[in-house]
N, CA, C and O of each residue as an XYZ file, in Angstrom:
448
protein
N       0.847     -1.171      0.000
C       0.000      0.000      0.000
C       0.894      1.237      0.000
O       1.581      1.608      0.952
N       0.800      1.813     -1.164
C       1.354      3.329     -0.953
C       1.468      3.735      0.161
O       1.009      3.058      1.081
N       2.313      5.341      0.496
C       2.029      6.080      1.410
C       0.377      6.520      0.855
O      -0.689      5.926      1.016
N       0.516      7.079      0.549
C      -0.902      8.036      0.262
C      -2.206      7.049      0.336
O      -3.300      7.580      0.526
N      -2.154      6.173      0.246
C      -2.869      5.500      0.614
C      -3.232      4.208      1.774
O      -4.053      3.295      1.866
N      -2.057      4.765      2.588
C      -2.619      4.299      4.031
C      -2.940      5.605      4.628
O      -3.710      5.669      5.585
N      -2.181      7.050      3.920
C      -2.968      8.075      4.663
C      -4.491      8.285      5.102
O      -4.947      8.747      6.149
N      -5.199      7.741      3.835
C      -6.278      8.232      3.572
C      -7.153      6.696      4.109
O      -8.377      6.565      4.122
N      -6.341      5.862      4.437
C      -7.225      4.805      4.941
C      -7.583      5.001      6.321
O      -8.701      4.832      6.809
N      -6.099      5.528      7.148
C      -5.876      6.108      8.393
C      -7.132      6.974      8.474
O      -7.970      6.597      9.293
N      -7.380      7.971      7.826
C      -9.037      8.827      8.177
C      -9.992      7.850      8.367
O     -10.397      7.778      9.527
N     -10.353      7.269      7.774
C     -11.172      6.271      7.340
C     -11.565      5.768      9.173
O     -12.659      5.588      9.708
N     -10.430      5.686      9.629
C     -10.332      4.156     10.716
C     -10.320      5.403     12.086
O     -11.261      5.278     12.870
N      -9.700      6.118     12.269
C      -9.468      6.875     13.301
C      -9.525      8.656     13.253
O      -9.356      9.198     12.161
N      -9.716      9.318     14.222
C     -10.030     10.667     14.605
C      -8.447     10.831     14.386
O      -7.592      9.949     14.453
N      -8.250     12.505     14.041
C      -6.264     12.942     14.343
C      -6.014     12.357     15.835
O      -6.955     12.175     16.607
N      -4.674     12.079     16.175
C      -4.778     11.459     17.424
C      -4.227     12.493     18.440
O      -4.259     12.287     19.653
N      -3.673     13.718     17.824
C      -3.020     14.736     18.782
C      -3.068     16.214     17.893
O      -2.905     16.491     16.705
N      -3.363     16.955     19.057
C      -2.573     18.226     17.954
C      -1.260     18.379     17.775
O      -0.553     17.412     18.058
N      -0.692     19.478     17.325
C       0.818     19.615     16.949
C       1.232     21.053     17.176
O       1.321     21.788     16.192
N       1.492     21.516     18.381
C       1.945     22.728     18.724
C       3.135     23.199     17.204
O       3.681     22.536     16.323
N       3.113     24.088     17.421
C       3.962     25.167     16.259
C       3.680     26.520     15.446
O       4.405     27.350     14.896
N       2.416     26.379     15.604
C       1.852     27.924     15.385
C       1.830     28.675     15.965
O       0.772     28.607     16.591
N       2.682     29.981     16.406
C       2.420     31.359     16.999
C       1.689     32.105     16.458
O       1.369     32.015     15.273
N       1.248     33.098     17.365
C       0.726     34.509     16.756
C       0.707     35.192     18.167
O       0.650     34.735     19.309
N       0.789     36.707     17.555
C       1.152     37.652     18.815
C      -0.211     38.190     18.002
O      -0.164     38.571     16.832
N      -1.573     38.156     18.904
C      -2.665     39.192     18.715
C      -2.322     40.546     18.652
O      -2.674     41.203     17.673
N      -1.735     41.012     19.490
C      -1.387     42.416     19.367
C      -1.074     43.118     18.205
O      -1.464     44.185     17.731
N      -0.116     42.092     17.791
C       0.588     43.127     17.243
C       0.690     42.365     15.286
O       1.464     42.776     14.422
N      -0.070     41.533     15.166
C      -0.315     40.585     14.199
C       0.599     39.807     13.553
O       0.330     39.342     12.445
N       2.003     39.529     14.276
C       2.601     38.789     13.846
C       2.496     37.260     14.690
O       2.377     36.937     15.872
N       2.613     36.515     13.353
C       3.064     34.754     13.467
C       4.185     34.401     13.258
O       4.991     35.101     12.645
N       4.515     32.943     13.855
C       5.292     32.462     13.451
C       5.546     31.327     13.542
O       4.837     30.803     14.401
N       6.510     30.366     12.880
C       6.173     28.714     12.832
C       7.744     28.006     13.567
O       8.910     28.018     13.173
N       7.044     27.406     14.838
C       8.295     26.710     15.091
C       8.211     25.162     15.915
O       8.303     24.781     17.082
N       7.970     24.501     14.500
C       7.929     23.061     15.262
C       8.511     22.025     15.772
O       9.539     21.615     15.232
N       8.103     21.514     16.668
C       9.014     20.200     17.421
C       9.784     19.330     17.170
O       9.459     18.568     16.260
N      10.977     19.123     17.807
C      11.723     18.304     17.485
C      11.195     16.847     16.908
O      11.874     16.217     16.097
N      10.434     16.562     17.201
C       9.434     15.315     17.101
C       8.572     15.312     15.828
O       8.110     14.280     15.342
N       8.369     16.693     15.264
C       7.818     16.299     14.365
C       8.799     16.567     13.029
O       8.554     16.254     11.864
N      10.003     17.257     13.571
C      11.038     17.519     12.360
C      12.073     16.321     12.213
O      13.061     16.357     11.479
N      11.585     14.930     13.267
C      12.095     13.901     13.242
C      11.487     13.368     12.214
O      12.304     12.913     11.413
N      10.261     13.215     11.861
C       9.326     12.366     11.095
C      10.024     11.961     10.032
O      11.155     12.404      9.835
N       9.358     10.931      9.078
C      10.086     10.495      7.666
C       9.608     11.986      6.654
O       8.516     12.540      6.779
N      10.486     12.347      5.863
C      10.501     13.265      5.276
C       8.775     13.199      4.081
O       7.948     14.082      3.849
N       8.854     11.910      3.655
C       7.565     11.768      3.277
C       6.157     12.064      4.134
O       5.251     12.687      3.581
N       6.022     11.614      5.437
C       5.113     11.880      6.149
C       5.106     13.749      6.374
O       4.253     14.600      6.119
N       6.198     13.805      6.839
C       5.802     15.600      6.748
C       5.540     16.084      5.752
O       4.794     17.026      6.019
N       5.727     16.014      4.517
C       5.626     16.844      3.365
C       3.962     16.688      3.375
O       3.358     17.726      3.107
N       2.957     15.205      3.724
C       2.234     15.170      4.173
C       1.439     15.685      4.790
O       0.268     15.935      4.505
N       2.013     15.886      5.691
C       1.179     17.138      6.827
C       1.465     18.238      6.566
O       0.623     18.979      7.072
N       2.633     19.094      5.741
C       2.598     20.459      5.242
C       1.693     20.364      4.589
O       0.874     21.270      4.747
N       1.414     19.512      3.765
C       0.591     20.068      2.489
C      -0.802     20.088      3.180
O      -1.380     21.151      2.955
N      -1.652     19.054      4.110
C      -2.705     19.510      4.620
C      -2.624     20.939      5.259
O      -3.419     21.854      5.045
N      -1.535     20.974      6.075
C      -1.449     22.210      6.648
C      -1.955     23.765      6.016
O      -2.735     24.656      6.354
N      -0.841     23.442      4.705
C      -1.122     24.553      3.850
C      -2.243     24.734      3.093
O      -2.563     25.805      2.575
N      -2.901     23.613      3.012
C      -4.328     23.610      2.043
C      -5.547     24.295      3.035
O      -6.310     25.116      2.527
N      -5.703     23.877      4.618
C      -6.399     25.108      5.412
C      -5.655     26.167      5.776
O      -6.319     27.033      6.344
N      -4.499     26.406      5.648
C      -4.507     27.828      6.123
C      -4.184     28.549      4.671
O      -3.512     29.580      4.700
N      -4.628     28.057      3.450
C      -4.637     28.986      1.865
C      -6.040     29.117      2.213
O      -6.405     30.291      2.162
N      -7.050     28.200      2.589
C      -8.155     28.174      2.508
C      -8.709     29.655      3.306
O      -9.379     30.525      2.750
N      -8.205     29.679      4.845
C      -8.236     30.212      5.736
C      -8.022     31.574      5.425
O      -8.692     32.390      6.057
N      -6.926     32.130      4.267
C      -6.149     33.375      3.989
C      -7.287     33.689      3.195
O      -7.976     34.528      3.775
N      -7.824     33.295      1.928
C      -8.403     33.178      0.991
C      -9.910     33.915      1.450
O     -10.256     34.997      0.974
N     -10.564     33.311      2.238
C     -11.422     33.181      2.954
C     -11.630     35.007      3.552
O     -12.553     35.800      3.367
N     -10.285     35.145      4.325
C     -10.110     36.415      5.047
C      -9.740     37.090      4.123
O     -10.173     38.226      4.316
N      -8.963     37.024      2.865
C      -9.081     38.012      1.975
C      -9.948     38.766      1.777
O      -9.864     39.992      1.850
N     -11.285     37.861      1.386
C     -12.564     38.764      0.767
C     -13.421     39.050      1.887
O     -14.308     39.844      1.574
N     -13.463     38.606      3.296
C     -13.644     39.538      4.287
C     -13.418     40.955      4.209
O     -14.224     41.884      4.246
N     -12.081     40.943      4.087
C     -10.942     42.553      3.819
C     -11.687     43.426      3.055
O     -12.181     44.471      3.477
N     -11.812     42.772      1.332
C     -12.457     43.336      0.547
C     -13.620     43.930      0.521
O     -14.013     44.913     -0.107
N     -14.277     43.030      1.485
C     -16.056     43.721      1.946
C     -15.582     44.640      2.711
O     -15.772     45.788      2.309
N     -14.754     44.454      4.163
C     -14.732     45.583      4.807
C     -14.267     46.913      4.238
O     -14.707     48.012      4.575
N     -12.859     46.565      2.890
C     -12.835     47.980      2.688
C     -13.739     48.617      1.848
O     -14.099     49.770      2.085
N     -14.078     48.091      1.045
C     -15.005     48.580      0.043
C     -16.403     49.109      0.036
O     -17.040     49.926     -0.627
N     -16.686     48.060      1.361
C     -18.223     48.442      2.208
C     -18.280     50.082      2.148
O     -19.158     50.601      1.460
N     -17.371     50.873      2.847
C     -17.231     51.824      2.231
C     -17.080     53.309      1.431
O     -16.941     54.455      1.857
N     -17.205     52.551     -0.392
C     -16.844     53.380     -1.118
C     -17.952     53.697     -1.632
O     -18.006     54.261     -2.725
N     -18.934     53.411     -0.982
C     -20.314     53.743     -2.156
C     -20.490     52.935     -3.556
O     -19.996     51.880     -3.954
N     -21.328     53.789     -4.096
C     -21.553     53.201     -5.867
C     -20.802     53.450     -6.820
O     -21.145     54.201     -7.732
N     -19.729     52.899     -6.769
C     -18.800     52.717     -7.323
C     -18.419     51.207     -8.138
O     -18.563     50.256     -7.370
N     -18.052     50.887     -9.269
C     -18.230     49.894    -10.321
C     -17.473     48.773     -9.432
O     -16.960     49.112     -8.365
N     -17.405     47.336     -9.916
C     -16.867     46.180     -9.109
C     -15.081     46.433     -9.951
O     -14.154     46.073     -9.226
N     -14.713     46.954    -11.231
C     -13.355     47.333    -11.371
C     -12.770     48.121    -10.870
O     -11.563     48.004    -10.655
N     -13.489     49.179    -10.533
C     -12.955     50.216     -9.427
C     -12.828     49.763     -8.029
O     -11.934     50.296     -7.371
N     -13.561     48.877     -7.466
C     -13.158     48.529     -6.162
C     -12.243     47.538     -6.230
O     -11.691     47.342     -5.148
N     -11.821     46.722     -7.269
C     -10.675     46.035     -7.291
C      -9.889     46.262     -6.921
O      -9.192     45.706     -6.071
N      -9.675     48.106     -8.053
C      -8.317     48.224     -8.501
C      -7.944     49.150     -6.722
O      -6.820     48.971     -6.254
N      -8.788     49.904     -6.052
C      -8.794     50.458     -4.639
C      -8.203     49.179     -3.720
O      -7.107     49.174     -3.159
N      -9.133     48.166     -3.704
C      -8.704     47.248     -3.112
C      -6.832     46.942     -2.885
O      -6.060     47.092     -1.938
N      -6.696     46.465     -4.277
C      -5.032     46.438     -4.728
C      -4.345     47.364     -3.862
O      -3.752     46.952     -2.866
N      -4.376     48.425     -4.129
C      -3.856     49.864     -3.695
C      -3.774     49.655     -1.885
O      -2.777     49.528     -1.174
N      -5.165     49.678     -1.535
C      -4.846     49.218      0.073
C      -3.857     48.273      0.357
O      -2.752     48.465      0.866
N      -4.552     46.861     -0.160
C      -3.761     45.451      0.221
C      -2.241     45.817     -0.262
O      -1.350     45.093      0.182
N      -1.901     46.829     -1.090
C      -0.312     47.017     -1.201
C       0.320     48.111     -0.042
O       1.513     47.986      0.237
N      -0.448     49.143      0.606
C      -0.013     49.614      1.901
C      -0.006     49.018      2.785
O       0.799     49.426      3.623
N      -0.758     47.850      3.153
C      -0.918     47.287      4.512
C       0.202     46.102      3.959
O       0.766     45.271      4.670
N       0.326     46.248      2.722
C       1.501     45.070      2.866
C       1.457     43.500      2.912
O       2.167     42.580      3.319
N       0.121     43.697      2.211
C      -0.435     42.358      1.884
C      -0.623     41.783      0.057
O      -0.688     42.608     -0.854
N      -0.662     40.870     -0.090
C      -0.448     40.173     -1.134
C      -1.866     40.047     -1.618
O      -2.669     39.298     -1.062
N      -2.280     41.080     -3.067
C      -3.565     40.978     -3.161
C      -3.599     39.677     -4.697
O      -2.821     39.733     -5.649
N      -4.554     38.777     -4.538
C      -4.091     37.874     -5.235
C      -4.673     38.571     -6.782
O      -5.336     39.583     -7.009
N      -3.939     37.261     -7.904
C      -4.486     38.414     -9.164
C      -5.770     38.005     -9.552
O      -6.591     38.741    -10.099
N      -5.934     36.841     -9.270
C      -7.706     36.292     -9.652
C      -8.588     36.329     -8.620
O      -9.484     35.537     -8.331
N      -8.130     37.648     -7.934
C      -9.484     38.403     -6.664
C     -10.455     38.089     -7.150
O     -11.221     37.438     -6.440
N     -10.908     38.425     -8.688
C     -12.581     38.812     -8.781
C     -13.155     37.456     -8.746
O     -14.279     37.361     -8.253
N     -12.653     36.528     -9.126
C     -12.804     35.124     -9.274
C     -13.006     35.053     -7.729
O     -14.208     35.265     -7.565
N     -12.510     34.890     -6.713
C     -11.978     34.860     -5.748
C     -13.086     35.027     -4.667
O     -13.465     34.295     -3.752
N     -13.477     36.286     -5.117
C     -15.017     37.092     -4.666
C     -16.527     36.224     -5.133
O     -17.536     36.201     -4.428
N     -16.391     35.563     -6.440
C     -17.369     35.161     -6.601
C     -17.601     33.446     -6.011
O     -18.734     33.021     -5.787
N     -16.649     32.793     -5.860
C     -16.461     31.835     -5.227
C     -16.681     31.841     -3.522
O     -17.482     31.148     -2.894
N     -15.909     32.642     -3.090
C     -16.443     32.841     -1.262
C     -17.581     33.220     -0.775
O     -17.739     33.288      0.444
C-alpha cells in the first residue's frame, strides 16, 4: 500500500490522534510564526511533506477566505462605485498594509 494511501485509509479508521503545537501569533501586534518540534522535524521526510501540504491547504483556505472579508470591509465603504474600481482600490490598500492581493481576486469574490 502506498504512502498516500494508508494516509487516507488512516481517516477512514481513526479521529487525528493529537494536535501539533507550532503555530504562533502575537494578537497584538499581528505577527506569526512557525516553530515546530523536534518530534515532528524527526518524522520520515515523506510523512511531513504530508502534513505540510494539509497544513497549507487550510490555512490557503483560511487566507483566501479572510481576503474577501478585507475586501467587503474595505469597500463596504466606497459607495456606488463599479466592481473594477473597487478592485483596482482594493489592490492599492492590500499594497499599503503590505499584503499580497491575489491576481484572480474577482474570481476569488465570486467563489467565497
Amino acid at each position: 500500500m502506498t504512502h498516500f494511501n494508508r494516509r487516507h485509509a488512516a481517516l477512514d479508521q481513526e479521529p487525528f490522534p493529537r494536535s501539533q503545537a507550532g503555530l504562533f501569533a502575537d494578537f497584538n501586534i499581528g505577527m506569526g510564526l512557525v516553530g515546530l518540534s523536534d518530534e515532528f522535524k524527526a518524522l520520515p521526510s515523506e510523512t511531513k511533506l504530508a502534513i505540510l501540504a494539509d497544513w497549507q491547504q487550510g490555512l490557503e483556505k483560511e487566507r483566501r477566505s479572510t481576503i474577501v472579508r478585507l475586501f467587503r470591509e474595505v469597500t463596504d465603504v466606497m459607495g456606488e462605485i463599479g466592481m473594477p474600481q473597487k478592485i483596482a482600490q482594493f489592490r492599492e490598500a492590500c499594497a499599503r498594509l503590505g499584503f499580497e492581493c491575489p491576481s484572480d481576486i474577482a474570481i476569488l469574490l465570486q467563489q467565497v
